[in-house]
Each structure stands twice: as structure tokens, then as C-alpha cells.
N, C-alpha and C positions, 0 to 999 in steps of 0.2 A: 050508560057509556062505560068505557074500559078504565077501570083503576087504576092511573100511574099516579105514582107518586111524583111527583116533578121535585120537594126539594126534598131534600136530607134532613130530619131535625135533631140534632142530637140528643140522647138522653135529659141532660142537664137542661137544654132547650125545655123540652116537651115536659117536666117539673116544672119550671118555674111558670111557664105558660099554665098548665093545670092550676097553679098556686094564685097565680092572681087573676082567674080568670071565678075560681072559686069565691077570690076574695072579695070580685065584684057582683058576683051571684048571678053572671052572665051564663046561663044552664045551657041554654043553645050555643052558645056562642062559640068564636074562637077568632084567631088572629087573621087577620087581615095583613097579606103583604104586597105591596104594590114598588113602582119604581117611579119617579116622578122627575123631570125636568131639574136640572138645578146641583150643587153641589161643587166639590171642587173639581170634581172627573169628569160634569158632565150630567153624570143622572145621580140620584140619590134613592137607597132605602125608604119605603116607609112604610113601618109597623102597626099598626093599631087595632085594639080590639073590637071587633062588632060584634050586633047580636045574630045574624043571619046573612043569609049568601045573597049579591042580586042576582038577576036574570045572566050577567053575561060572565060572570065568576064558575073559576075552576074551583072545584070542592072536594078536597080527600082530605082522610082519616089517617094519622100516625102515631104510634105511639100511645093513644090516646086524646089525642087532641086534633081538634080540627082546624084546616090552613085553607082560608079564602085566596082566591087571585085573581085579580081579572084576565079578563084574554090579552088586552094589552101588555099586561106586566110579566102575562107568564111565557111570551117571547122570550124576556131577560132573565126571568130567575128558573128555569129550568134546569136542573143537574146543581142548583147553589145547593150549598149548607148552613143551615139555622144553629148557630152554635147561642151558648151564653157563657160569659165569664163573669166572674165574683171574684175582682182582682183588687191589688191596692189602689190602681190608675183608674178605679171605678165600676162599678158593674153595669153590663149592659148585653144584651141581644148583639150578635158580629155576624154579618153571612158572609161567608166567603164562594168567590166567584169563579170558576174553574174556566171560567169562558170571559171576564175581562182582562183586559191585555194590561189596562195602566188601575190599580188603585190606590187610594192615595191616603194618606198615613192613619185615617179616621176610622178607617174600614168600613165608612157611610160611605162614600160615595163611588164608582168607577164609570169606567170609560169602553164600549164595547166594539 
């Protein structure tokens, strides 16, 4: 099939994913991003590592690192950006949404 990239990751992203994907010694593996029911907008992020893609998951290469989606979720996160910050307010993975209209102060959750 044809290579789109559907999200953005940014540098910083695509390191710290590297770092702890090392850390867990997931060789295959890579992040998992999905959007699920719930939140204060409505839907909400969800991040997490697997080791492998299922049957119905989108699967590209950025950076170095590889980004699961399902078909479901990648409706929603097409054209997002995968950033991370390493801030005083905490650190944490932030996508930003160029396509939700309301998000809401967490930067987890919007509304499409």
C-alpha cells in the first residue's frame, strides 16, 4: 500500500518513544495510537505501546519509530501532531488536532 504518514511526530516525540520503547526491549514494537469514547470534549487520546500491528491497523515508519492506528481512529488523527514536552506542569506526549474545533485545557481530550 501507499506510505502516508498520517500523523506528524516530532523530533522530541520520536526520542522519547525510541527511549522507552528500548527501555522495555519491545524490538518490534512501537506506539499505539487510538481515540476512544469519553473525555471532557467528547473523545480522548490513547497512547500505548504494543508489540505488533493487528489485521485492521495503519502502519508507518517515522523518524524511526513505528506508529500503530486502527482504521477507526485514524479517521480522527490524520494530519494530528505527536509532540512531547518535558515541562515544569509535567511531562507528557500532547497531540495537537488541526481538525478539532473545541479542545479542552488537557490537550487529552477534543471534540470533532
Amino acid at each position: 500500500g501507499k506510505e502516508c504518514t498520517m500523523v506528524v511526530v516530532t523530533d522530541a516525540a520520536a526520542e522519547k518513544i525510541k527511549a522507552l520503547i528500548d527501555k522495555d526491549g519491545h524490538v518490534q514494537g512501537g506506539l499505539r495510537m487510538g481515540v476512544m469514547g469519553g473525555g471532557c470534549s467528547g473523545f480522548q487520546y490513547k497512547l500505548e505501546f504494543t508489540e505488533g500491528s493487528g489485521d485492521m491497523d495503519h502502519v508507518f515508519e517515522t523518524k524511526g519509530v513505528k506508529i500503530f492506528i486502527d482504521m477507526k481512529s485514524s479517521l480522527y488523527l490524520n494530519g494530528v501532531t505527536l509532540d512531547y514536552h518535558d515541562g515544569l506542569m509535567g511531562a507528557g506526549f500532547k497531540i495537537e488536532n488541526p481538525n478539532a474545533r473545541t479542545t479542552c485545557g488537557c490537550g487529552e481530550s477534543f471534540s470533532a
